[in-house]
MISE-804138 format. One record per residue (C-alpha): x, y, z. Coordinates in steps of 0.02 Angstrom, whole numbers, plus 32768, in hexadecimal, padded with zeros to 4 digits. Example, Ala and Ser with C-alpha at 12.3 -4.5 7.8 and 13.67 -1.06 7.14 Angstrom:
residues 2
82677F1F8186;82AC7FCB8165;
***
This chain:
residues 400
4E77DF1E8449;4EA2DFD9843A;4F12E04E848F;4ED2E0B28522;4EC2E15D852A;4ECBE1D785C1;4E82E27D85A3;4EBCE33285FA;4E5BE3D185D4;4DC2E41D8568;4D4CE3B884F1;4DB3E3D78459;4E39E36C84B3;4DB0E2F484EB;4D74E2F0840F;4E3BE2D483DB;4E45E24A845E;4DBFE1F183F3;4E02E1F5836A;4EB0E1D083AC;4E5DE12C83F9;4E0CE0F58351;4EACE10E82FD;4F1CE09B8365;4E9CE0308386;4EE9DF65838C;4F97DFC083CF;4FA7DF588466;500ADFAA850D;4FFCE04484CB;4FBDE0F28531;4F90E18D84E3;4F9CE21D855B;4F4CE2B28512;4F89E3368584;4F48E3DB859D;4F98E49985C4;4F1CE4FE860D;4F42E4FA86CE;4FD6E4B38712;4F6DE4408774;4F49E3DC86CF;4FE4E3D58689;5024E38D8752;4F9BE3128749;4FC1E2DD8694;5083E2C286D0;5044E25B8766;4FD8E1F086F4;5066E1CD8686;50D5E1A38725;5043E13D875C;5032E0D486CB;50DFE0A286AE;50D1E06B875C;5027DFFE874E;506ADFCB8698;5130DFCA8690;512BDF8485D2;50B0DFE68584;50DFE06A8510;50B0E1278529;5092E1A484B1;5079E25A84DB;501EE2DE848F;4FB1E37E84A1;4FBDE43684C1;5042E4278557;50BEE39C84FF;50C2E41B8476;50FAE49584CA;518FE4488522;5193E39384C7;524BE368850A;520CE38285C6;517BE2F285A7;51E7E2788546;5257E27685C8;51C8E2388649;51DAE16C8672;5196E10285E3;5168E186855F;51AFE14484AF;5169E1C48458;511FE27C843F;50A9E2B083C0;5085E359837F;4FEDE3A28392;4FD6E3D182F2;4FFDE31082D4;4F99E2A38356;4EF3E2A882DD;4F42E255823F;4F27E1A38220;4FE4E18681EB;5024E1AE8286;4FCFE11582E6;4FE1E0A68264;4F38E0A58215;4F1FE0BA8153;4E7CE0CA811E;4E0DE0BC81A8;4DA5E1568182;4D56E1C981FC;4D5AE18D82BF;4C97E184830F;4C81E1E883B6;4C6EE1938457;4BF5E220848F;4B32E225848A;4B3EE2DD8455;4BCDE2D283C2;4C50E35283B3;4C95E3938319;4D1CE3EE8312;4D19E4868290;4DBDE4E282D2;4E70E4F08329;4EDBE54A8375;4ECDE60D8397;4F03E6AC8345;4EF5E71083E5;4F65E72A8480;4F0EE732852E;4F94E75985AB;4F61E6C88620;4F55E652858A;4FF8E5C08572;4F6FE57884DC;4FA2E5CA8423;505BE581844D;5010E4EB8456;4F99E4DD83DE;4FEAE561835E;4F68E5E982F5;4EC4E5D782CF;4E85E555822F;4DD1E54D8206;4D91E4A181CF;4D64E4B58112;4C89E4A98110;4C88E41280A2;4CEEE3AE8121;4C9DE3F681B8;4BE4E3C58138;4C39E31D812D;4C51E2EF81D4;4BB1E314821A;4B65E2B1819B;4BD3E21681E0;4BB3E250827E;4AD8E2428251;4AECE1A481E7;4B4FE142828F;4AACE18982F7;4AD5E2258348;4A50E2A98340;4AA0E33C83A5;4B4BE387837C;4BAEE3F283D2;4C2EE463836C;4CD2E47183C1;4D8CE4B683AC;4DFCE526840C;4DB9E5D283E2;4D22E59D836D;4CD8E662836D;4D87E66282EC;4D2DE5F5826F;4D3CE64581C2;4D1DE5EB8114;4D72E6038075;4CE6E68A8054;4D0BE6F280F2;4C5CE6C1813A;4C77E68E81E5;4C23E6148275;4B80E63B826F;4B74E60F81A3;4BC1E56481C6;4B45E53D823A;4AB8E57681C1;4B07E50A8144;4B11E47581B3;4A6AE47981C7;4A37E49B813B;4A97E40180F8;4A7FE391816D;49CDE36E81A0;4A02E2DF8227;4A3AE362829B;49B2E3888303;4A13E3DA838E;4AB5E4568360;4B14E49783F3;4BB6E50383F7;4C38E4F98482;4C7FE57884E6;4C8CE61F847A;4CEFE6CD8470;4C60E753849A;4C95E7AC8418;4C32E750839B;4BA5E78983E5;4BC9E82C83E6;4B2CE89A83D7;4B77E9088362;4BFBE8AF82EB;4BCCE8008319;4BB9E76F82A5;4AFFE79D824C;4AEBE6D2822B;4B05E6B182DF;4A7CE726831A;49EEE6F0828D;4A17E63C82C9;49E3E66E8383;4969E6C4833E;4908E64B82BA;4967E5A482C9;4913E5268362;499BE4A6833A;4A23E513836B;4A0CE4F68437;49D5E58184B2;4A97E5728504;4B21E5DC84E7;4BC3E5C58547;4C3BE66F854F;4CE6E66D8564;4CE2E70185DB;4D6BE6F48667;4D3EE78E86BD;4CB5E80F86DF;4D28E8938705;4D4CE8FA867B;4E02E93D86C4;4E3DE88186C2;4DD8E8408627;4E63E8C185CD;4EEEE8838642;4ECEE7DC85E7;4ECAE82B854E;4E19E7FE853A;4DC4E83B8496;4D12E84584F2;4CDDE8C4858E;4C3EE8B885F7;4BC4E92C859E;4BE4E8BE8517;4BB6E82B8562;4B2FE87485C5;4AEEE8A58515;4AF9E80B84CD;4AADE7A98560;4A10E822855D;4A01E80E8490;4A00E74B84A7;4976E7468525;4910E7C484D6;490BE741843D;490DE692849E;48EBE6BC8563;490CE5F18586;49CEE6158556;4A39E5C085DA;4AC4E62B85E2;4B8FE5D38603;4C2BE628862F;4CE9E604865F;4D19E67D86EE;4DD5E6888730;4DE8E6A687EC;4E80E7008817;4EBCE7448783;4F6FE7B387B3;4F28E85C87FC;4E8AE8388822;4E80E88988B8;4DCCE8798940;4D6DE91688D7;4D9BE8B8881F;4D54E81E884A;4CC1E852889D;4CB5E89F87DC;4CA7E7F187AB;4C3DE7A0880E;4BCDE8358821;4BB8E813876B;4BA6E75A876F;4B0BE78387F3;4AC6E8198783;4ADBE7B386D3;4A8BE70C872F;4AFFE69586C8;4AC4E6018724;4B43E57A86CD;4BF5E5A98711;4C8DE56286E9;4D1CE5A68765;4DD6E5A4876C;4E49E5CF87E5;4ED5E63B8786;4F78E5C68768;5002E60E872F;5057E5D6868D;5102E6058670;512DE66485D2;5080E6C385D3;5097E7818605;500BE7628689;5094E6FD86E4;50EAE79186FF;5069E7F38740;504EE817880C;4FFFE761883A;4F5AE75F88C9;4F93E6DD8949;4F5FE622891A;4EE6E62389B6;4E99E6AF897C;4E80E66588C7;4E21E5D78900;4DAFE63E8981;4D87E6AB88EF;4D5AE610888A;4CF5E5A88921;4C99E6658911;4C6DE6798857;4C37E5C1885C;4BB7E5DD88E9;4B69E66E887C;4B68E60287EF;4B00E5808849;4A8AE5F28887;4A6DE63987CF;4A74E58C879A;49E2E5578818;4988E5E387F4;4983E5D88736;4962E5218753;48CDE54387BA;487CE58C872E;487BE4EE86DB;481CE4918761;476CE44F8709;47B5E4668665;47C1E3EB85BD;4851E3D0855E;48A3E34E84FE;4956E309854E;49EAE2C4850B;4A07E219854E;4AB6E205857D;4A9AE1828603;4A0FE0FA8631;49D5E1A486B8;4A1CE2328679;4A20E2B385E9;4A2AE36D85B3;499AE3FA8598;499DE45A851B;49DEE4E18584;4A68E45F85AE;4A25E45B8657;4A54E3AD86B0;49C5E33686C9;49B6E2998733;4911E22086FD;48B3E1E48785;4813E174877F;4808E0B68739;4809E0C1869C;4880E06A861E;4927E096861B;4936E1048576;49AFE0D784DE;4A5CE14484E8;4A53E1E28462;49AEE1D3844C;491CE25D847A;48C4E24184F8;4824E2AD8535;4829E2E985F4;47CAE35C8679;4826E3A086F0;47E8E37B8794;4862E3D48810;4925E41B8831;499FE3A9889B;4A56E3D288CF;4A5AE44A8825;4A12E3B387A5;4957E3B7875D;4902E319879D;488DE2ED870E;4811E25686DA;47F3E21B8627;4751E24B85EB;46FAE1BC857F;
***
């Protein structure tokens, strides 16, 4: 037996929740809930869970954690059943769940994370996440080296390199992101697949970005054609009203440089709908840009306020209007999506399996198998054509 863990939030949340699990494994009637601070939706639903589960198990033990217990711990250990809150900065050592020696925890995920860094040195005016996760720390390279040599020897081939602001990433040396990855590599032949989560675009910056970063794009086929940019806005007027350190031409830059040197790049970004003072004429801005840019993987938020940020204090757009907004960026991001996928169509690639029927390009474009033949081992490679586009998923068959 082990306890159970319910997860709020990003993949770094999803990677400590691992970990958290393996440690307190064989702690019977025990939850975990790793909360989460971004929206105020998650941190309602991670309150109703709690609630929930106290209900549906009166005598088990709760333990909170994450970015939004930090911030106000006495408000969550005051919720029905909770026994305990641990810090952030606390939930990943062994001691804490009673384990003493168990070494490092596996991942439950066909593509492996590995977290190289925490928490953030900068202040976005809609962001609640540096008080919850405090300023940035870079994992040291030998322990990020070791890792993803545990992470290879238990069978994973493709890692993913994850942390709050990961562009932050700096070694004792000063080098930055790009050199870890070149020494991961380097290092580590069992990783045939490196991916990074969602980054700052300032790392890609055409003029001061990191140099690594670029000859990786440029030279390295295991780093994957996929980048995923923490934008928030294509308006320049509210990109500084966040106190963002990127602007358009920037981005549009960058964006042209990476698909002058790998055209197949399938391009993410996180957009915020609603931001205070966007008015009509500054989000047409954005999703003027999101059409122009064709960034067909969109991830899309409807601004939430969090209290004690100064964007909380700015002139709010109506809810209604925030979600409009949203249901609009998300229809141009599937029609960039289906368009980029199109060009996929009769094309061969290997896949990710992450399911008996389902797996990753390397674009990280979703694909569904279709056919008869055998069901394909989970995290291994499997070799696909991809036959044709359905409800915004590559349908693909296994070639023999």
């Amino acid at each position: 037996m082990t306890a159970s863990v319910l997860t709020f939030g990003c993949r770094l949340n999803a990677h400590e929740s691992d970990g958290m699990a393996h440690h307190a494994r064989g702690q019977d009637d025990t939850i975990i809930v790793n909360t989460c601070a971004v929206t105020t939706t998650a941190e309602r639903q991670a309150r109703q869970a709690i609630r929930r589960a106290h209900r549906e198990n009166p005598d088990a033990k709760i333990v909170v954690t994450g970015c939004a217990s930090d911030i106000a711990p006495d408000r969550w250990a005051e919720l029905p059943g909770v026994v305990r809150v641990v810090p952030n900065e606390d939930k990943l050592k062994p001691a804490i769940w009673g384990d003493h020696g168990a070494g490092l925890p596996p991942s439950r995920h066909a593509r492996a994370l590995l977290q190289v860094q925490q928490g953030c040195d900068h202040r976005c005016t809609f962001c609640i996440i540096p008080y919850g996760r405090g300023d940035s720390r870079s994992t040291p390279v030998e322990d990020a080296i070791a890792r993803a040599e545990a992470l290879v020897e238990a069978g994973h081939q493709e890692i993913v390199l994850t942390g709050v602001d990961i562009a932050s990433w700096q070694g004792r040396d000063g080098k930055g992101l790009g050199a870890l990855c070149r020494e991961l590599l380097g290092r580590v032949e069992g990783v045939r697949r490196l991916r990074l989560s969602s980054i700052d675009p300032v790392i890609l910056d055409t003029e001061t970005g990191d140099a690594d970063l670029w000859w990786l794009l440029e030279n390295e086929p295991r780093l994957m054609p996929h980048l995923h940019l923490s934008l928030q806005a294509g308006s320049d007027l509210i990109l500084k009203r966040m106190k963002r350190r990127h602007d358009t031409a920037g981005v549009t830059a960058t964006l042209r440089r990476v698909r002058a040197l790998r055209p197949e790049t399938g391009v993410g970004a996180d957009l915020i709908a609603g931001f205070p003072t966007e008015t009509d004429a500054l989000f047409e801005e954005t999703r003027s840009f999101i059409e122009e840019q064709q960034i067909p993987f969109l991830h899309v938020f409807p601004y939430s306020e969090r209290p004690g940020t100064p964007a909380a204090r700015m002139p709010a757009v109506p809810n209604a209007e925030r979600q409009k907004r949203a249901a609009q960026l998300r229809e141009v991001g599937d029609k960039n999506r289906d368009r980029f996928l199109a060009r996929l169509i009769g094309t061969e690639f290997d896949i990710l399996a992450e399911a008996p029927d389902r797996g990753h390009s390397p674009e990280f474009a979703a694909v569904r198998l279709t056919g008869t033949a055998p069901a394909p081992v989970r995290g291994s490679f499997v070799p696909v054509r991809a036959t044709r586009l359905e409800n915004g998923t590559l349908l693909a068959e296994i070639r023999s």
